[in-house]
N, C-alpha and C positions, 0 to 999 in steps of 0.2 A: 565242502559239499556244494556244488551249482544247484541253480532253480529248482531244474527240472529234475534232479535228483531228489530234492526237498519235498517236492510235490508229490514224486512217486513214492518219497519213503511216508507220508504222510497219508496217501489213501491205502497205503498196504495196512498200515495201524489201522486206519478203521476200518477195513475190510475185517480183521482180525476182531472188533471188539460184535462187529454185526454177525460172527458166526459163531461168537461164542454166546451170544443172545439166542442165535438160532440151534445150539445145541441145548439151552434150557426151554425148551417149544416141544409139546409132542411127536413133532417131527423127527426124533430123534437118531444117528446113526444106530443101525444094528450091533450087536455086542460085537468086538474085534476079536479077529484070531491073535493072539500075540506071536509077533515075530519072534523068532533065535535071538536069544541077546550074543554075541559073543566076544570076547575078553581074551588081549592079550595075556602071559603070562605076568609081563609090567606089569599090568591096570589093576592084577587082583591086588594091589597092596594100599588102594583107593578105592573111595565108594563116594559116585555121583548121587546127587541132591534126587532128589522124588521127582522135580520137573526133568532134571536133564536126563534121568535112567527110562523117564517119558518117553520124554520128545526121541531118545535115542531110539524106541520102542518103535514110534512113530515111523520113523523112515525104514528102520528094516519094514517092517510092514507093508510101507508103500513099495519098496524096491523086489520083496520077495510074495506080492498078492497087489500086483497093481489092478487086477484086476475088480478086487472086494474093495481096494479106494477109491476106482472107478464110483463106484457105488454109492460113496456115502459124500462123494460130491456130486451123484446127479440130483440129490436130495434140496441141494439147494434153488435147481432151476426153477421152482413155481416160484420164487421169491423175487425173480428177477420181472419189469416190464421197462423194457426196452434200455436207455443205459442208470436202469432206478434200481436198488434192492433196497425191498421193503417188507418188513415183519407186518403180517397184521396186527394193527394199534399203536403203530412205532412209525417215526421221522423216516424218509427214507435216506438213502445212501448212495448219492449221483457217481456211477464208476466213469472209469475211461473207457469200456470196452464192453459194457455189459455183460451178456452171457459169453459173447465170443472167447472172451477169455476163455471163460465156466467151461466150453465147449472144446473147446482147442487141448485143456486138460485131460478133461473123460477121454479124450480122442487119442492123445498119447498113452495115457495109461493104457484104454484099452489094445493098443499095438505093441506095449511094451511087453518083452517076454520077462519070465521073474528072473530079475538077479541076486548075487550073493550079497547078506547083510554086510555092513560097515561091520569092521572089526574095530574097537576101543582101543583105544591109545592115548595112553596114562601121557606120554609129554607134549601130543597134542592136545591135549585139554589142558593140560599145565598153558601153553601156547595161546590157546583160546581167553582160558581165566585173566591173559595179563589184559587183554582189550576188556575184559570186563571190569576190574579193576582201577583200567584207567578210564573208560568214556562213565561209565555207570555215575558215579558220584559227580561227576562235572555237569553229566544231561547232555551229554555229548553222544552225536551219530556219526556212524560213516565207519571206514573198513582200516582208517590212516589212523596210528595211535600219537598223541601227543609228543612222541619218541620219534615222528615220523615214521614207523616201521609199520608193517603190512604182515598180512599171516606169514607167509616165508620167512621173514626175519622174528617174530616172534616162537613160531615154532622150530626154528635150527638154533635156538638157546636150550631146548630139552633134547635134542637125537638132532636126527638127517632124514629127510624124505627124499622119496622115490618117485618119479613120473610125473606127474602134474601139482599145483595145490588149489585148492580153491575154499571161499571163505560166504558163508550164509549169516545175516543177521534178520535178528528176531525183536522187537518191541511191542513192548502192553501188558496188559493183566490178563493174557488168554492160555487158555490149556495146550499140552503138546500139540491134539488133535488140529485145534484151529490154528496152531500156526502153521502146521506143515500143512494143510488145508490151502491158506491163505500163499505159502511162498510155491506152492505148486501151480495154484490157477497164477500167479504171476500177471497179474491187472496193471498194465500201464508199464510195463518192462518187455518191450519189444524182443531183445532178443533173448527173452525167459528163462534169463540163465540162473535164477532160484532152481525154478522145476531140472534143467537140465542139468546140472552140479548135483541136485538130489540123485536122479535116475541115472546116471552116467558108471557107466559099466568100467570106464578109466578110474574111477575113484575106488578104492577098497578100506581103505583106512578113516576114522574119524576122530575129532575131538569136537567133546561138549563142555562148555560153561556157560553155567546162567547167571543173575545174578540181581541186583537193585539197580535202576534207574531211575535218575533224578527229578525228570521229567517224563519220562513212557512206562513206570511201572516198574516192570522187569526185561532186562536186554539178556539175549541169549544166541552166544556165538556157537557156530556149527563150521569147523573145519574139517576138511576132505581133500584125500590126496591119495596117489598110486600105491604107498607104500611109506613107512616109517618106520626105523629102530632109536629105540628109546636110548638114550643114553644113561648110563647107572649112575648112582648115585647124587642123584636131582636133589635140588633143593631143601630142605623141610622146613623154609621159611613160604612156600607157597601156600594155597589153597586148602592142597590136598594132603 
C-alpha cells in the first residue's frame, strides 16, 4: 500500500470511530426501514455473523431508499466547521474535504433512483472470508492477499462471475450503520469508488466477511459483482 493510500485508509477509520460517537449523541438516526434481505438458494445452507447480515442490511437499504440515507447523513452536517468534525466536548477530527464530501453524498443519494438489493452469494463470501483470514491476524490492509491474489482470484476458487467485480473494505470497532456511512461519504477518495461500487446498478451480487483485526479491530470485506454461480460442493474446511 503507497502513502497516500495509507493516509486515506487511515482517516476513513477515524471518520468511522467519530460517527459511531455520533450515533451514541441525541442526535440520533431515525429508526430504519429494513431492506429485503435476499438469499441465494446456495447461501441458505450458511448463516452470516450479526455484523455481516448488518452491514448486508446496510447497503440494501442504501441501494433500495437512498433516499431515507440521504437523511441520516444530513444529520451529520452541524458537526462539521469548515474541514474540522467536531462532537460537542470532543477533540476534533481534521478531514480532507470537509463537508463537501458530506455534501457530494446527500447529493448522489438524492439523484439516485432505488435499485435492486445485492443478492448473497454463499462463495463470494466464502471469497471474501479468505482476505479476512489472511490480513486480519497479520494487521494487515489493502485489497492484495499475501497469496498475491485479488478478489477475482479469490472468488473463482468457490463458482464463476459474471460482468464486473469489485471489492469494499471496512476497518474498526464500528456498527454496519457507520461504516456504510463512512464508505459512502468517501473523504479523501477522489474518484469515490466506495460510494460508487456501493450504488452501482452493474453490481447485483455480493459477498460479506467480517472478521478480527490485529490492529483496526475488526476488518470487513464487501464483494460485488454482475453475477455469480456458486460452485457445489465447497469446501467444509471454510468458515462457513
Amino acid at each position: 500500500m503507497n502513502r497516500r493510500s495509507a493516509i486515506a485508509l487511515t482517516l476513513l477509520c477515524s471518520l468511522c470511530l467519530f460517527y459511531q460517537t455520533l450515533a451514541q449523541t441525541k442526535a440520533q438516526a431515525p429508526q430504519q426501514t429494513k431492506a429485503p434481505v435476499v438469499q441465494t438458494a446456495a447461501a441458505n445452507n450458511f448463516a452470516l455473523s450479526a455484523l455481516e447480515q448488518e452491514l448486508l442490511d446496510e447497503i440494501n437499504l442504501a441501494r433500495t431508499n437512498p433516499q431515507q440515507y440521504a437523511g441520516y447523513l444530513e444529520q451529520l452536517k452541524p458537526y462539521f466547521k469548515g474541514n474540522i468534525f467536531q462532537l460537542p466536548g470532543r477533540g476534533g477530527l481534521i478531514t480532507q474535504e470537509g463537508t463537501s464530501a458530506l455534501e457530494d453524498a446527500i447529493r448522489v443519494l438524492r439523484q439516485t433512483k432505488p435499485l435492486n438489493p445485492f443478492t448473497l452469494s454463499r462463495g463470494m463470501s466464502l471469497g471474501a472470508n479468505l482476505l479476512v483470514q489472511d490480513a486480519g491476524p497479520k494487521g494487515l490492509t489493502g485489497h492484495k492477499g499475501t497469496d498475491g491474489s485479488f478478489c477475482e482470484q479469490r472468488i473463482e476458487r468457490f463458482g464463476t462471475w459474471q460482468g464486473s467485480v469489485g471489492e469494499n473494505l471496512s476497518y474498526g470497532k464500528e456498527t454496519a450503520r457507520q461504516r456504510i456511512m463512512t464508505l459512502l461519504i468517501d473523504d479523501g477518495f477522489t474518484d469515490r469508488g466506495h460510494r460508487t461500487r456501493l450504488l452501482s446498478p452493474d453490481f447485483k451480487v455480493a459477498g460479506v466477511s467480517c472478521g478480527d483485526h490485529a490492529q483496526l479491530g475488526v476488518m470487513c470485506v464487501i464483494t460485488l459483482a454482475g453475477g455469480y454461480t456458486d460452485r457445489a460442493n465447497q469446501g467444509a474446511a471454510q468458515k462457513f
